[in-house]
N, C-alpha and C positions, 0 to 999 in steps of 0.2 A: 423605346423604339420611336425614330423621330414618325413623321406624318410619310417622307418620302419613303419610308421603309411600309410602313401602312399599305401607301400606294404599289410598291414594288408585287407585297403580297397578293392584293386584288389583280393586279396583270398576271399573275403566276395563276390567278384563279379563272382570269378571262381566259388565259391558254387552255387549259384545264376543260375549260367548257367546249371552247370549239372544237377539243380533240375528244370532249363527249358525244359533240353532234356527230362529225366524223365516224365515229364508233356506232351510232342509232342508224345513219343513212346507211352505210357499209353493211348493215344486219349484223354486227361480230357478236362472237360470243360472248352469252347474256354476264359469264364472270366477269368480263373486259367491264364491260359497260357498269356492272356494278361497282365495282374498284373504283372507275373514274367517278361517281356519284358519293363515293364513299369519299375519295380524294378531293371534290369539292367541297363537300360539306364539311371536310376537316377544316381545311384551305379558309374559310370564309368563316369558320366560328372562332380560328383565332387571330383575323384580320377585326375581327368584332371586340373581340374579349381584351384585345389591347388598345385599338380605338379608346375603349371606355375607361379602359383603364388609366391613359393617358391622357384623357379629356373631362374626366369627369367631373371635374370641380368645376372647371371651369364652363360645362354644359350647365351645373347646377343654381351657379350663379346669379343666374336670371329668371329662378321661378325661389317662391315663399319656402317657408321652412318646413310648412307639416307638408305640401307638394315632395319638395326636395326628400323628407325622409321616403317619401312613397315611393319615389323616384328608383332612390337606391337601392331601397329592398327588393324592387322587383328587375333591376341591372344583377343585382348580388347575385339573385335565384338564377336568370339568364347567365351569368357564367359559369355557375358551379352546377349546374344541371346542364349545361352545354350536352 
């Protein structure tokens, strides 16, 4: 996924949000409003999970080797625990 596809997804999540608030000020029902919290949280963990996935060498780059291994183990756990 390039970087603009990244970004596409986070505006798909920005939407997502204001049509959360939407739903919170309106008082709708408590389902609606969960769904959309549900439908961000999806939204934004695999706007995350590919981020890293895509960048990831290249984040690691710039820090030491035993850092770097710490790094990824605790990326690895962040996405398979997603």
């Amino acid at each position: 996924m390039r970087k603009n596809t990244i970004t596409q997804r986070l505006n798909i999540v920005k939407g997502q949000i204001d049509g959360l608030i939407n739903l919170i000020e309106k008082q709708e029902d408590c389902r609606k409003v969960t769904e959309q919290f549900y439908a961000i949280n999806a939204g934004l963990k695999k706007a995350i999970e590919k981020y890293f996935k895509d960048n990831l060498s290249s984040c690691l780059k710039s820090i030491n080797l035993k850092k770097r291994k710490t790094v990824e183990f605790f990326l690895k756990e962040l996405v398979e625990n997603k």
